[in-house]
C-alpha positions as MATLAB code, in Angstrom:
seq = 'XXXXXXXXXXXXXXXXXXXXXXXXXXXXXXXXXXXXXXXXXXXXXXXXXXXXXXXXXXXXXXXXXXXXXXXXXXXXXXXXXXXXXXXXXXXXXXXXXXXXXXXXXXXXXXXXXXXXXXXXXXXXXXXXXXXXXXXXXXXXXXXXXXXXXXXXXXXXXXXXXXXXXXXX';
ca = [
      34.283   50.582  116.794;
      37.957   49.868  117.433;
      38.801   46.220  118.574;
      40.021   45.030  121.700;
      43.643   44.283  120.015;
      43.933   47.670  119.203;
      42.669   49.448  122.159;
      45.148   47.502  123.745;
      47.937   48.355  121.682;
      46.941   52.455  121.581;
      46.754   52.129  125.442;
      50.124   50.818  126.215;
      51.921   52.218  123.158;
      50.924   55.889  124.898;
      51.410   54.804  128.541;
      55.207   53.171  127.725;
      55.835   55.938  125.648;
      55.575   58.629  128.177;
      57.083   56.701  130.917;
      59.525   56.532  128.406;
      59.704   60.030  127.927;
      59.501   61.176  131.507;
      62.629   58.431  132.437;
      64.498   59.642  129.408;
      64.357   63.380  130.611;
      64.965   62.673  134.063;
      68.504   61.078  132.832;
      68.995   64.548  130.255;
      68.063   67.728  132.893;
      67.430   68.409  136.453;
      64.731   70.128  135.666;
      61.805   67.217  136.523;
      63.391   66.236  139.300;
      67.153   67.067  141.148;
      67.519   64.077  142.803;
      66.423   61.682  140.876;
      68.616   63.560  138.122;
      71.809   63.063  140.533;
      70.666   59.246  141.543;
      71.271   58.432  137.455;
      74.374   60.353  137.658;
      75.612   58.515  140.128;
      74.065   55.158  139.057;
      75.536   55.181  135.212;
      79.118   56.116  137.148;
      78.939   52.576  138.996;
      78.303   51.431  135.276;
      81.408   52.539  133.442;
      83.425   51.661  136.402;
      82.000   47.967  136.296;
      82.717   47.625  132.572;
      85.966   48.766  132.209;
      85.583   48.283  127.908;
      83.424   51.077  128.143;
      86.262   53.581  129.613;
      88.773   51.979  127.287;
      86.442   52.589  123.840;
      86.014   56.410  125.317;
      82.468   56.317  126.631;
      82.044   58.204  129.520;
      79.323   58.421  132.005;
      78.174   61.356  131.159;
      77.861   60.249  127.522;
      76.320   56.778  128.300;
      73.630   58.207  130.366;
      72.508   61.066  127.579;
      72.446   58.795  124.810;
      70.117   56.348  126.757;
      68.099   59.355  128.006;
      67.850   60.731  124.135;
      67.133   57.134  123.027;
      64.350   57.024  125.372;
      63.032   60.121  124.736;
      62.734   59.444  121.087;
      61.457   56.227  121.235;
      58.937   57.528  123.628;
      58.158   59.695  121.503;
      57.572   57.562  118.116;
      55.592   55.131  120.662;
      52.607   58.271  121.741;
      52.422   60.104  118.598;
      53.963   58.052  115.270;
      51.355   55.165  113.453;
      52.884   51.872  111.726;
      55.650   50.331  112.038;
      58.418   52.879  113.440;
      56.277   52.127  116.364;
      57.571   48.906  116.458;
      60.712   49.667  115.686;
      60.935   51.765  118.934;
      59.269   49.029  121.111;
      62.471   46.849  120.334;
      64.608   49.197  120.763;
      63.257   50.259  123.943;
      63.375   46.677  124.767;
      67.317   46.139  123.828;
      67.799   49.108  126.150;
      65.526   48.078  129.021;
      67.683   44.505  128.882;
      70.729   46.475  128.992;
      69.629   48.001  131.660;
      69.013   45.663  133.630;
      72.153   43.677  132.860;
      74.051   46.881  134.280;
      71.850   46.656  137.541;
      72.724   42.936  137.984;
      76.552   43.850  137.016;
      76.526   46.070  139.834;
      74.839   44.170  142.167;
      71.833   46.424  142.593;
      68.900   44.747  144.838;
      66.227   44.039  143.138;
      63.753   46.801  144.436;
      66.418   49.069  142.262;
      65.525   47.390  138.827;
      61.830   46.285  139.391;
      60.412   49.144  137.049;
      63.019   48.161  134.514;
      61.776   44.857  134.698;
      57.985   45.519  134.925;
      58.354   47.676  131.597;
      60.096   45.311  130.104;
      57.348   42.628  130.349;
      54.969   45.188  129.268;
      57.084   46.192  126.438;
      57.231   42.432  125.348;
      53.690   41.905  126.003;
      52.507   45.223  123.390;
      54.971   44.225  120.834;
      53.424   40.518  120.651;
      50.168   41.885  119.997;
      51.115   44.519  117.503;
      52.923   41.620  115.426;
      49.645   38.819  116.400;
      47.845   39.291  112.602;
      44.550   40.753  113.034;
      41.739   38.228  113.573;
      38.950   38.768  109.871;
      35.304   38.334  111.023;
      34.009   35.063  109.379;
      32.067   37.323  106.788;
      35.554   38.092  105.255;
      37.564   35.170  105.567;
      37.715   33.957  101.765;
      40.139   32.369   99.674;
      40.510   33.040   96.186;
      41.084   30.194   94.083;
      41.117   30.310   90.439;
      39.838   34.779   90.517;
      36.970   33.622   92.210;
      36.301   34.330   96.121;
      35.058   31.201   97.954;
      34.877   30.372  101.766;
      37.775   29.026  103.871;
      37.507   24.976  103.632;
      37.272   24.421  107.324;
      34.373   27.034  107.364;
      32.625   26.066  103.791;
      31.705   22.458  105.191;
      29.804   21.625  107.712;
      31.470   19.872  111.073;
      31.273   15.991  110.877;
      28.567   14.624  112.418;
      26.361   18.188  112.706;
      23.928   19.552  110.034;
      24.127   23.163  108.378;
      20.787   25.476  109.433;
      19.894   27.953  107.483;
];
C-alpha cells in the first residue's frame, strides 16, 4: 500500500498539473474559453506597459503571454504524467512563474481578488515540493547502520530508553 507522503504528492502533483494545463491553454487559444482568453490579453498588455525593460529588450505582449502559457502547459504536463525528478524540476519552475506573476499583479495594482488563485497555487505548489524533497520516513524494521560490513540497529533504537526496561 502506498504511504500517506506519496498519496499526497500523486494527488497534488496531478491536480496542479492540470490547473496548470487548463491556465496555460487559456493564455495560448480561445478555444476553452473567449473571454477569459481576451481578459489575459488584455491583462499581460497592462504588464509590458508597467515594465517598460520589457518593451525596450523586444518582448511583446503577445510573446510574454505565450511563453508563460507554453511554460505552463509543459510543466503541467511533466507534473500529471512524468515520475522523478523532472517533476520537481517543473514544481519550481511553476513556482518562479507563479511569483512572477504575482509581482506583475502587484506592479499593476490589481486587487487582490485578481491574484488570489495565483497565490493559493502558489502555497500549494510550495507545500508539494516540501514533501517531495522531506526523505522518506524507513519503518523501524529497516533502519540499520552498517558499521564495519555488518548491519546493526540505529544507536538511539539498539538501547533501551533510560530508566525503562526492554520486553521481549
Amino acid at each position: 500500500m502506498a504511504s500517506p507522503r506519496t498519496i499526497t504528492i500523486v494527488a497534488l502533483s496531478v491536480a496542479l498539473g492540470l490547473f496548470f494545463v487548463f491556465m496555460g491553454t487559456i493564455k495560448l487559444t480561445p478555444r476553452l474559453s473567449r473571454d477569459a482568453y481576451n481578459e489575459m490579453k488584455r491583462a499581460y498588455k497592462s504588464y509590458v506597459r508597467a515594465l517598460p525593460m520589457l518593451k525596450k529588450m523586444g518582448v511583446s505582449s503577445i510573446l510574454l503571454r505565450k511563453s508563460i502559457g507554453a511554460l505552463e502547459v509543459a510543466c503541467g504536463i511533466v507534473m500529471t504524467l512524468v515520475p522523478g525528478r523532472p517533476k520537481d524540476v517543473a514544481n519550481f519552475l511553476l513556482l518562479l512563474l507563479v511569483l512572477a506573476v504575482l509581482f506583475f499583479h502587484q506592479l499593476v495594482g490589481d486587487p487582490l481578488k485578481r491574484y488570489a488563485h495565483a497565490l493559493v497555487f502558489g502555497i500549494l505548489l510550495t507545500c508539494r515540493l516540501l514533501i517531495a524533497r522531506q526523505p522518506e520516513e524507513l519503518p523501524p524494521e529497516k533502519r540499520m547502520l552498517s558499521v564495519n560490513g555488518e548491519e546493526q540497529p540505529l544507536i538511539h533504537e539498539a538501547a533501551p530508553e533510560k530508566g525503562k526496561m526492554k520486553v521481549s
